[in-house]
PyMOL commands that place a pseudoatom at each C-alpha (Angstrom):
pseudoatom trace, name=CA, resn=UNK, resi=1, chain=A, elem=C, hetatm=0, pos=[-18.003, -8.995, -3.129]
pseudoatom trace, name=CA, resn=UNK, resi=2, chain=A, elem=C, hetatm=0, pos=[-14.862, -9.655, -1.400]
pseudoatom trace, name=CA, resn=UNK, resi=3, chain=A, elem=C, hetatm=0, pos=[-12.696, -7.483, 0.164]
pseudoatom trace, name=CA, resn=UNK, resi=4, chain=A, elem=C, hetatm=0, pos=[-9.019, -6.890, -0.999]
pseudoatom trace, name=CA, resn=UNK, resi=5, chain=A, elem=C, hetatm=0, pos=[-7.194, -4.830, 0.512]
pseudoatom trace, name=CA, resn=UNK, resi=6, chain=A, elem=C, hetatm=0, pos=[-6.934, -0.861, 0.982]
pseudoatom trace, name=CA, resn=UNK, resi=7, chain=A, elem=C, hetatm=0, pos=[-4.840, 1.295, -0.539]
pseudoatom trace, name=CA, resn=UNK, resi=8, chain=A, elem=C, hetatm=0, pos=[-1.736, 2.032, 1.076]
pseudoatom trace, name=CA, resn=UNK, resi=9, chain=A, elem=C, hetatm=0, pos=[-0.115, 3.890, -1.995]
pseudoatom trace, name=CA, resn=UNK, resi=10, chain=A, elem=C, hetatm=0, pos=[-0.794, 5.056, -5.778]
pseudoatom trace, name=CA, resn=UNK, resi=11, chain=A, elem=C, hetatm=0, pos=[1.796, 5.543, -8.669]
pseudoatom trace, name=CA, resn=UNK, resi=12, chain=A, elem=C, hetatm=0, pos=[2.019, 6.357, -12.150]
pseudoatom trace, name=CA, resn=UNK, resi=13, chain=A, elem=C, hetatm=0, pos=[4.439, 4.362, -14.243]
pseudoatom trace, name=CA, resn=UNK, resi=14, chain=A, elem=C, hetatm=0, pos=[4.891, 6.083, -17.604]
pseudoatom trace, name=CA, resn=UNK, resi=15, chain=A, elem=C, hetatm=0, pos=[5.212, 2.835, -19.248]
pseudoatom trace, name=CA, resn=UNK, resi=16, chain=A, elem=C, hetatm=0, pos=[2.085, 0.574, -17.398]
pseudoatom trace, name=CA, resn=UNK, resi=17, chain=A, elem=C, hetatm=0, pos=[-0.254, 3.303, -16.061]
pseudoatom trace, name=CA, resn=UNK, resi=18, chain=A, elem=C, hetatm=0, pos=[-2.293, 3.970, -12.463]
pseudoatom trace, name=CA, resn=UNK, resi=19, chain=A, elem=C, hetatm=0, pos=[-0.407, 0.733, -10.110]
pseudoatom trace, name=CA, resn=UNK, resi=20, chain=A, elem=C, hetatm=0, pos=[-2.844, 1.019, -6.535]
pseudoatom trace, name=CA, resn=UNK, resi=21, chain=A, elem=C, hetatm=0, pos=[-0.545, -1.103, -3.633]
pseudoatom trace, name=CA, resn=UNK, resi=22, chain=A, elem=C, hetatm=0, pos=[-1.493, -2.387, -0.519]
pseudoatom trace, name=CA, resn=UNK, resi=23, chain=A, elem=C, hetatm=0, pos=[0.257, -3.797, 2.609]
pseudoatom trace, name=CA, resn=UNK, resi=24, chain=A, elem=C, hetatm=0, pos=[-2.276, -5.883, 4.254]
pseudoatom trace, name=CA, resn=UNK, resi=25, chain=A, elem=C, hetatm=0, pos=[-1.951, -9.381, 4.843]
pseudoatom trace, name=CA, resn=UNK, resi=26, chain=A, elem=C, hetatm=0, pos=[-2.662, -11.235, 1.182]
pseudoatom trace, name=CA, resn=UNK, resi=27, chain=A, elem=C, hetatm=0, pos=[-5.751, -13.417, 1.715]
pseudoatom trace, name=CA, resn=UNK, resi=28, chain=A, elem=C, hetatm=0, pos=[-5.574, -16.552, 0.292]
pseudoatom trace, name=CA, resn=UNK, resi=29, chain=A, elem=C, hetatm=0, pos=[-7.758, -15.145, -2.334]
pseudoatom trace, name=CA, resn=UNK, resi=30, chain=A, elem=C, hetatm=0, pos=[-5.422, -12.798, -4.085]
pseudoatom trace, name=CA, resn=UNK, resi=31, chain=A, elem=C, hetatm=0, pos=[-5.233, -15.361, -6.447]
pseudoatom trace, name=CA, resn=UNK, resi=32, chain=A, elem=C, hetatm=0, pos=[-8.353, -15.212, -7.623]
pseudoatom trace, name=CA, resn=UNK, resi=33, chain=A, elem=C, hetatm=0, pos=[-7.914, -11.544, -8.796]
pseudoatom trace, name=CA, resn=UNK, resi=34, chain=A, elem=C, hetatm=0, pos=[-9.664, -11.300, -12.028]
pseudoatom trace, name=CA, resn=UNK, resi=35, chain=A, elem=C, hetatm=0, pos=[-9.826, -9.103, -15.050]
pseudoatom trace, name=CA, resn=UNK, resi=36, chain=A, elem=C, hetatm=0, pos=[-12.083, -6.591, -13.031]
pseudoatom trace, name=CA, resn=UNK, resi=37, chain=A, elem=C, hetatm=0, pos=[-11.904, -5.184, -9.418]
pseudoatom trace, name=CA, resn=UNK, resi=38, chain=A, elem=C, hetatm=0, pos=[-14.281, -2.411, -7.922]
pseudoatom trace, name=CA, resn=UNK, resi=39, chain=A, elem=C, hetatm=0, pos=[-12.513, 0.579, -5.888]
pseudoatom trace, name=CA, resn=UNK, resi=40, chain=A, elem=C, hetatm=0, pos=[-14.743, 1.872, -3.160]
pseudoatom trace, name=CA, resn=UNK, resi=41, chain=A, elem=C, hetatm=0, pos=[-13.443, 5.270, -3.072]
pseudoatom trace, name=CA, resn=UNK, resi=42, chain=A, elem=C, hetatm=0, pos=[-16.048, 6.914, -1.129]
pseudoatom trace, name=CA, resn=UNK, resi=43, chain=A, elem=C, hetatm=0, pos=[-19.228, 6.041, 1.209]
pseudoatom trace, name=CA, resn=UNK, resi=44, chain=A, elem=C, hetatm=0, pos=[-21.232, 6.302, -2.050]
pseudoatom trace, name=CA, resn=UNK, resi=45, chain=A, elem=C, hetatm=0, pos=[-18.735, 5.877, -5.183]
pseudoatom trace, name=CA, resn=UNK, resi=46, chain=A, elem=C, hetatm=0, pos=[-17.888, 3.005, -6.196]
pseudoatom trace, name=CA, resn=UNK, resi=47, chain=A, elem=C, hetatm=0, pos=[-15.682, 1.912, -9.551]
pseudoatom trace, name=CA, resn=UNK, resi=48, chain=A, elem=C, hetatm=0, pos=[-15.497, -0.736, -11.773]
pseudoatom trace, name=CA, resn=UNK, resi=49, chain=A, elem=C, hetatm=0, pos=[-11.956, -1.035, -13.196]
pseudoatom trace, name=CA, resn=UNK, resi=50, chain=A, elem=C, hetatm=0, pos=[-9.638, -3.432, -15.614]
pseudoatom trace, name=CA, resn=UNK, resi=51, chain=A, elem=C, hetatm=0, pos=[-6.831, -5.298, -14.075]
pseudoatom trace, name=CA, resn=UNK, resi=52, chain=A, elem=C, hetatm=0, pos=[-4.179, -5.044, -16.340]
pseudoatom trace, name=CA, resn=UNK, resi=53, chain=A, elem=C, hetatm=0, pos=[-2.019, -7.094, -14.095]
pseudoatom trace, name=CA, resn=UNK, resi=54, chain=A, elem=C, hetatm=0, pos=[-0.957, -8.011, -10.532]
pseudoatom trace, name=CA, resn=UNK, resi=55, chain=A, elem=C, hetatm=0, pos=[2.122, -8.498, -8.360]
pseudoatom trace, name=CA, resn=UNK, resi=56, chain=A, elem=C, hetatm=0, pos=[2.708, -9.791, -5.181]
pseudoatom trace, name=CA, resn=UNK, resi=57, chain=A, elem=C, hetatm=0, pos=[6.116, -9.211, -3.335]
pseudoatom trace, name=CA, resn=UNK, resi=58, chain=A, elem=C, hetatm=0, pos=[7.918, -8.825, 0.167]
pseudoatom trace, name=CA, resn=UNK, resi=59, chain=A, elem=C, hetatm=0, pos=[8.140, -5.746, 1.864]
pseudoatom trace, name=CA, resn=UNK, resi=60, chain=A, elem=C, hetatm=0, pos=[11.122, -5.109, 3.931]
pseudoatom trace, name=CA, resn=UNK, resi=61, chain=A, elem=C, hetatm=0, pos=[9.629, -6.238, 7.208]
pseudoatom trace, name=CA, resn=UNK, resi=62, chain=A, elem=C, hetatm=0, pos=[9.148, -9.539, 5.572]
pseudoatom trace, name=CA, resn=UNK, resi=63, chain=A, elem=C, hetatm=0, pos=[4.589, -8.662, 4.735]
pseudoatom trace, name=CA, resn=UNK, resi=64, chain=A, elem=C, hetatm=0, pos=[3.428, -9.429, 1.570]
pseudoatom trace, name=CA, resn=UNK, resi=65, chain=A, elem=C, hetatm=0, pos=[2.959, -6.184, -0.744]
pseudoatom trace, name=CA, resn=UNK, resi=66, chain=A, elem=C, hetatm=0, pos=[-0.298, -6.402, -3.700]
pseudoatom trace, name=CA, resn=UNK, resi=67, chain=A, elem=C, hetatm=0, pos=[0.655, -4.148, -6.740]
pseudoatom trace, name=CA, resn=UNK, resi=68, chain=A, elem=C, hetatm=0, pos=[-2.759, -4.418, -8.939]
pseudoatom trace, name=CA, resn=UNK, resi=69, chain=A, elem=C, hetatm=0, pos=[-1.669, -2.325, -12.342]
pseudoatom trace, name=CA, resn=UNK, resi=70, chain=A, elem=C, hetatm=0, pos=[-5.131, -0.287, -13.797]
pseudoatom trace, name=CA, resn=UNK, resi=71, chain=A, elem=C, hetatm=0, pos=[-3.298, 0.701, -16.672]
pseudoatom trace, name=CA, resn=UNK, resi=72, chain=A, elem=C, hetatm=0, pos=[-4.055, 4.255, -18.227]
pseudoatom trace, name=CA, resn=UNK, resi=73, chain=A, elem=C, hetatm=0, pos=[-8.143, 4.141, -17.665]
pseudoatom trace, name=CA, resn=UNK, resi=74, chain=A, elem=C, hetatm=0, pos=[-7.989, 6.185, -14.468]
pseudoatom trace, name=CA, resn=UNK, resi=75, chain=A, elem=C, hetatm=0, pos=[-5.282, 8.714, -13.403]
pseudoatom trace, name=CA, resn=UNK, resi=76, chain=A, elem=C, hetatm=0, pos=[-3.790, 8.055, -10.056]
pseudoatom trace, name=CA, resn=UNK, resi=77, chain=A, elem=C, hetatm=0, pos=[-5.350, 11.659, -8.432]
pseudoatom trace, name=CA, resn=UNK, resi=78, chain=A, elem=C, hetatm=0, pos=[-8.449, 9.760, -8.884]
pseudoatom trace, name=CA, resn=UNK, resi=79, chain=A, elem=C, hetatm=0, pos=[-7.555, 7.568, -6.255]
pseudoatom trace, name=CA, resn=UNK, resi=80, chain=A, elem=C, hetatm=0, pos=[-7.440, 8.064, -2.943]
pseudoatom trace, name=CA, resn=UNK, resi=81, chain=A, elem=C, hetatm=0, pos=[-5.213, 6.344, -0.276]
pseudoatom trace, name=CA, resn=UNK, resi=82, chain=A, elem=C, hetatm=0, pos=[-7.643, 4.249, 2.074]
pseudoatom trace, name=CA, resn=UNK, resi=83, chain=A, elem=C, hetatm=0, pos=[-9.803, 2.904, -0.922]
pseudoatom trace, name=CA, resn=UNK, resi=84, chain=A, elem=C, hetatm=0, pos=[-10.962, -0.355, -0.440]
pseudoatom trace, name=CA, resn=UNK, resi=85, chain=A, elem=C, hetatm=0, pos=[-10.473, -2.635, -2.962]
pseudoatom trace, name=CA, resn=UNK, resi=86, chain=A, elem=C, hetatm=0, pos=[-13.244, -5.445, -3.364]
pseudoatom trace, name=CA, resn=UNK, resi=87, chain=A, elem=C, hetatm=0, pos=[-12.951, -8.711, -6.132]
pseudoatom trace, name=CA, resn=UNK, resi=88, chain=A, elem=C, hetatm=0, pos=[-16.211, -9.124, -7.766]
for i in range(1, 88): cmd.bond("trace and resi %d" % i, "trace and resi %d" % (i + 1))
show_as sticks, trace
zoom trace
């Protein structure tokens, strides 16, 4: 596994579900996000989840920003901020 990115923030959009952003620098592989992602949410929990969809965009100060929308299979509580997010 790769890693992502962490989580910086976590939203619900009524219409699209759990969205999980990140801040870090995008690594060239971004692009090769997939239909599935696992969430390392603790030392010893780890979660397999759908990608519904991705966005990439600029932040203010000019970093790249990773929206990855989970849809409605997880509720954003679930999530904490400082998950790791790993492509498989």
């Amino acid at each position: 596994m790769e890693k992502l990115m962490e989580v910086g923030d976590v939203f619900e959009s009524s219409k699209n579900g759990t969205i999980i952003v990140g801040n870090d620098p995008v690594p060239t592989s971004v692009s090769q996000i997939g239909n599935n992602i696992v969430l390392q949410i603790s030392e010893h929990e780890m979660l397999h989840l759908r990608v519904v969809s991705v966005q990439i965009s600029n932040s203010p100060n000019d970093k790249k920003m990773v929206g990855i929308c989970l849809g409605k299979s997880i509720r954003p509580e679930d999530i904490p901020v400082g998950s790791t997010v790993y492509l498989i």
